[in-house]
N, C-alpha and C positions, 0 to 999 in steps of 0.2 A: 716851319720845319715839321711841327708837330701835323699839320692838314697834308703834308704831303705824305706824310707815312702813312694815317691812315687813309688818303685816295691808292695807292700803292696796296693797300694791305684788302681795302672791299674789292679795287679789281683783282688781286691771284682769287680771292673767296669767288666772288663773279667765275675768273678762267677755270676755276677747277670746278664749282656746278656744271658749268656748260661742257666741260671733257667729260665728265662724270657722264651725263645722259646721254651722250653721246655714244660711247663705251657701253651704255648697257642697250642702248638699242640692236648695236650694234651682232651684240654676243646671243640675241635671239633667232637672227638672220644666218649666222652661220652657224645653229647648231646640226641645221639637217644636212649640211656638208662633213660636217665633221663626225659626226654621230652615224657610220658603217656599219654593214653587217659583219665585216672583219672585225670590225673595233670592238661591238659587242661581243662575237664567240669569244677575242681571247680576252677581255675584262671581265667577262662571266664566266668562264671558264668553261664552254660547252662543251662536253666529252662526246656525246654519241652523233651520232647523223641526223638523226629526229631532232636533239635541241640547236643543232647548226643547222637545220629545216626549217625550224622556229625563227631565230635568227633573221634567216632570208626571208622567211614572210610575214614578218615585223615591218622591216625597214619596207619591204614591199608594200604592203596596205598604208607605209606613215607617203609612199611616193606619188602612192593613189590616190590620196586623197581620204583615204577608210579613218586613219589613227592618227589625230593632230601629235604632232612631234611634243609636244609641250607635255603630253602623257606619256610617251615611251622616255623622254630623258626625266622627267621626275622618279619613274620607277626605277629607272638605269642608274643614279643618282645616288637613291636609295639602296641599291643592291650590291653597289661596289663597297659599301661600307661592310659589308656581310662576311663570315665569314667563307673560305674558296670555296669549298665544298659544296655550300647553298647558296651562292651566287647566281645562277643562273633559274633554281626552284623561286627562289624568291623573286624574281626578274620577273618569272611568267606566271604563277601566281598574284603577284600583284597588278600585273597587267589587263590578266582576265577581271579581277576583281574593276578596276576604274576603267574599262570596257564596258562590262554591264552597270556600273553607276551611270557612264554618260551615256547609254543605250548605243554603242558601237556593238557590232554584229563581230567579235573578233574572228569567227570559225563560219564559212558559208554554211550554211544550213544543209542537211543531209537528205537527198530525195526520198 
């Protein structure tokens, strides 16, 4: 009785690692679906036309290829914790800053 509880009890530990990595693979796959430029302007709260400019060419350069998603949601991440007001200062702010740490070119260069 006792060997079958615990065969019973290593396999749910076994089922539930293997969902576990599953699920997190998973949640990296679909953040660039999920993670819009709508979603951003209203979770950041963008008021003017320039930072829903930003916005769109955020998500733009993450579509191109310019800005791995893995940087725009740690900073989006971080910024939602913020308060409203500076939600969005803090979004692009921080952006630019691990922009130029990973040498991403965020702003084309000006002739």
């Amino acid at each position: 009785m006792r060997t079958v509880i615990l065969r019973q009890l290593l396999f749910f530990v076994f089922l539930c690692c293997f969902a576990a990595t599953g699920f997190a693979q998973q949640r990296g796959n679909d953040v660039d679906k999920l993670l819009t430029a709508d979603i951003l302007k209203a979770r950041l709260f963008a008021k003017t036309l320039d930072e829903k400019r930003f916005c769109d060419y955020v998500i733009q350069k993450r579509d191109n290829g310019t800005i791995p998603s893995r940087l725009i949601y740690a900073v989006y991440e971080k910024a939602v914790t913020k308060d409203k007001g500076r939600r969005f200062a803090y979004f692009k702010y921080g952006l630019e800053i691990l922009c130029k740490r990973e040498g991403i070119a965020l702003y084309p260069p000006s002739p």
